[in-house]
N, C-alpha and C positions, 0 to 999 in steps of 0.2 A: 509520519506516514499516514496513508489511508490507503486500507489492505485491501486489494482488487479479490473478493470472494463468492461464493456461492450462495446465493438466494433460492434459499426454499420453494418460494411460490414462483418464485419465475426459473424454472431448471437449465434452460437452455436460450437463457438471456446472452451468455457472451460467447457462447458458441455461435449463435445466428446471428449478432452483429457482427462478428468476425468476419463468415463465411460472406455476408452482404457486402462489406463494408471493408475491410484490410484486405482480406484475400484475396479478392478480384484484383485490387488495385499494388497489390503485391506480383499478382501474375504478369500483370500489364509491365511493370517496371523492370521483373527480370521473369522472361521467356524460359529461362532453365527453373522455373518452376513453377510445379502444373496445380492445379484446384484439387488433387489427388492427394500430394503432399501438402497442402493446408488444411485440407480434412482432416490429416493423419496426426499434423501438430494440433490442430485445436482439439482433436478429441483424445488427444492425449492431454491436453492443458486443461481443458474445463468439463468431462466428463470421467466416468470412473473412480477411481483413489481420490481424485483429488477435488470430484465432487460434496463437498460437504463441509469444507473451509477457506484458507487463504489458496489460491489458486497457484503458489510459484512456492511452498515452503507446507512443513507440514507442523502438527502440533510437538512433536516430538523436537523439531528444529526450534520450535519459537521455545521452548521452556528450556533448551540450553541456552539458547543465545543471550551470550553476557553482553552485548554491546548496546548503549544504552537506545532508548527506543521513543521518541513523542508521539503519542496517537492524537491525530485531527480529525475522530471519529464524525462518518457522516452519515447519511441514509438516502443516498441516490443509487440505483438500481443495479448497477454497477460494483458499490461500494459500502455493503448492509453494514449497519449499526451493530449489530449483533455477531458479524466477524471483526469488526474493529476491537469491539469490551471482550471478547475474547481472547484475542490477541494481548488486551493487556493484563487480562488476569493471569496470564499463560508464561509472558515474559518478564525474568525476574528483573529485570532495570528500565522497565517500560513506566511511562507517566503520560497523562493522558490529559488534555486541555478541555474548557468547555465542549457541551453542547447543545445547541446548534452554534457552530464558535463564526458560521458566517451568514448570521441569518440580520444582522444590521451594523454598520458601522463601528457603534461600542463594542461588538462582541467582536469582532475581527482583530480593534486596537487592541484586547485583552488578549483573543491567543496570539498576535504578534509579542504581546511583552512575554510570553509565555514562551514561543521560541525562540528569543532572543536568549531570554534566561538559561533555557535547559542547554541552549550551543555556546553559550558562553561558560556554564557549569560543565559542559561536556567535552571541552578543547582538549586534544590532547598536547600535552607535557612540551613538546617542539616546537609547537606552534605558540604556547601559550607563554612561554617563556617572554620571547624578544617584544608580545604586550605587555606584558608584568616591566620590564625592563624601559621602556618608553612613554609609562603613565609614570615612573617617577621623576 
């Protein structure tokens, strides 16, 4: 994952691409709904409570959540470095690959082996069965 979150210095970075950029062209697509209710979901979504971490989940959700978790921590404007290593401190079965893990060719091959590994350690039991079954 890389956690869509709140950037400090830019506060109302995803709200104003939104309102620029989705919402218009959401209005445009379905007429039953007006730039009124897209203000009303985005400033529900990126302002307020939810100002100040992962934008769709809260800190109390990520430290239960047992399901396992790979962070491809980045730091583009959208997706601060600093909610991502958060995130992984936070969640107890989260593991976390390079970073910068796409910043040249070798490092990209690395966290590919790296998500390869963690979805093949992370199969569940149904699934993983009928490969166990077909490698021998």
């Amino acid at each position: 994952m890389q956690p869509s979150g709140y950037r400090h210095e830019m506060p109302d970075l995803s709200y104003n691409n939104n309102m620029k950029g989705w919402g218009p062209e959401l209005c445009e697509r379905r007429p039953d709904i007006a730039m009124a209710q897209v203000d009303a979901f985005l400033t529900n979504m990126y302002r307020g409570d939810r100002a100040d971490f992962v934008y769709t989940v809260g800190r109390d959700f990520v430290r239960q959540c047992q399901t396992p978790v790979l962070v491809l921590p980045d730091d583009v404007p959208g997706h601060p470095y600093v909610v991502a290593m958060e995130s992984v401190y936070l969640a107890p079965n989260a593991q976390v690959t390079l970073y910068p893990w796409k910043a040249n060719p070798k490092q990209i091959q690395i966290a590919l082996r790296h998500v390869r590994g963690f979805l093949r350690e992370n199969r569940p039991a149904a699934v993983a069965q009928p490969f166990a079954a077909a490698a021998k």
